[in-house]
N, C-alpha and C positions, 0 to 999 in steps of 0.2 A: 294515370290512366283513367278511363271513363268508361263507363257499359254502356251498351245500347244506346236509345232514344233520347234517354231519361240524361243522359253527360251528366250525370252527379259521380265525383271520384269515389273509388272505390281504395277503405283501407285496409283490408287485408282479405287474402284469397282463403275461400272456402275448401273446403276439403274435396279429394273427388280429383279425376286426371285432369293436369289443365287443359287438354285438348277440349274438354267437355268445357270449362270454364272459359274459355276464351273464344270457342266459335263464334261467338255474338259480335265481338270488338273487331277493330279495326286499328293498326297503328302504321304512324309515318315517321318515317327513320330520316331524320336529316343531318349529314354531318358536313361541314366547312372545315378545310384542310388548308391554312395560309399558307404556309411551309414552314421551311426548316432550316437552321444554319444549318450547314455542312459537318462543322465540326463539333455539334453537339447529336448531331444523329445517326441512331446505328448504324451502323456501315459506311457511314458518310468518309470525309476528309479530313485529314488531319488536324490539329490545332495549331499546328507550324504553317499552313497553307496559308497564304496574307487573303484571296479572294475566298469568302463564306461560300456564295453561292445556294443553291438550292439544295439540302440534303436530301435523304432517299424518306419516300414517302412510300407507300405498298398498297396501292388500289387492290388486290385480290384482299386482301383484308376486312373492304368497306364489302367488298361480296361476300365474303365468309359469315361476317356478322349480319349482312340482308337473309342471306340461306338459313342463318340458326334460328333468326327471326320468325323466319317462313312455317321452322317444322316445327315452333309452336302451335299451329294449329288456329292462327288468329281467323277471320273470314279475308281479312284485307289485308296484306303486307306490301308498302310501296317506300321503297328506298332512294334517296338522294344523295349523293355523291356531289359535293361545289369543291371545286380545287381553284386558286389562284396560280397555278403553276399552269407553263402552256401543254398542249399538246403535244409539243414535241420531245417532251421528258419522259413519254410510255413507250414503251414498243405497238408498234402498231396491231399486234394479235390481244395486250392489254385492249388497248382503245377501242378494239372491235369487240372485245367482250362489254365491256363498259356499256359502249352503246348498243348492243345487243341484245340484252339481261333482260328479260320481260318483266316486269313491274320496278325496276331500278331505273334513276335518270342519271348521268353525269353531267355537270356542266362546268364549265371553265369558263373562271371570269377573264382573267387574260385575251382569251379568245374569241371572246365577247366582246370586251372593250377594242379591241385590236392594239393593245399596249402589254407589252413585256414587263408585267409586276414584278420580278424576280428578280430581272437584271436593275430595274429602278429603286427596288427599296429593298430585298435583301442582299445583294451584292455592293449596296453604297448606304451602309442602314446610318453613317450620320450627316447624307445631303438630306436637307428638307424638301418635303412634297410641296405643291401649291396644292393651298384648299383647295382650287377648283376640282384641279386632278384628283383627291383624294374623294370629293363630295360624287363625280361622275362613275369611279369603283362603288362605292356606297348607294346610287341609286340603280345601276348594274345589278347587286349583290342582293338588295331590294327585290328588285324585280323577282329574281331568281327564286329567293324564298317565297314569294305570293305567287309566283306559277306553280311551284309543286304544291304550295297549299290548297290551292284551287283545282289543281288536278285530284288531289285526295279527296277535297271535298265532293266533289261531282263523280267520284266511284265511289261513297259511301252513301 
């Protein structure tokens, strides 16, 4: 983490409530969610089930932790949400919160790229990608992270 102007790290917090301590700063939350086999994630499907698939992933989660974030008291909290799973894996009252969350972004590469990552490489995980297809997720994924960077930076 970094104070102020000054972005020199800061190694260990002073004494005193952190609200008072952390007014100054600003921080951006970004987390990337690939997925999941099935049968290694909570709630997911069996280990007898032959197709993996996409296991359960839990977007109110990524908001829970943008909200704990928030009621530190920072000046600036802006959260990221990148999932490679499509859209059609949330419920739609999910999805409309996602996109609705004022200082939170969701983005789906999947739904970016217009390619079903899930059914491609977790559902068939020993067919080989073509680099090509792998390098066009990767400059997707790219983008994504230097647009929230850039959003964070021009509201700081």
């Amino acid at each position: 983490m970094s104070r102020g102007s000054d972005l020199k790290p800061l190694q260990e917090p002073p004494s005193g409530p952190w609200e008072e301590y952390l007014k100054k700063d600003a921080v951006c939350l970004m987390e990337l969610t690939v997925g999941h086999h099935a049968q290694v994630a909570k709630g997911g499907a069996t280990k007898e089930k032959e197709d993996a698939g996409p296991g359960k992933d839990v977007p109110k989660n990524k908001l829970m932790n943008f909200y704990a974030m928030r009621s530190f008291g920072f000046r600036l909290t802006l959260g990221n949400y990148f999932t490679v799973l499509g859209e059609s894996n949330l419920a739609p009252s999910t999805l409309r919160t996602l996109n609705s969350t004022e200082g939170f972004s969701y983005r789906c590469l999947s739904e970016e790229c217009g390619d079903d990552i899930a059914q491609l490489v977790l559902n068939h995980p020993d067919a080989p990608v073509p680099w090509e297809q792998i390098r066009k997720w990767h400059g997707h994924l790219v983008q994504i992270v230097i647009d929230a960077a850039k959003l964070f930076r021009a509201k700081i």
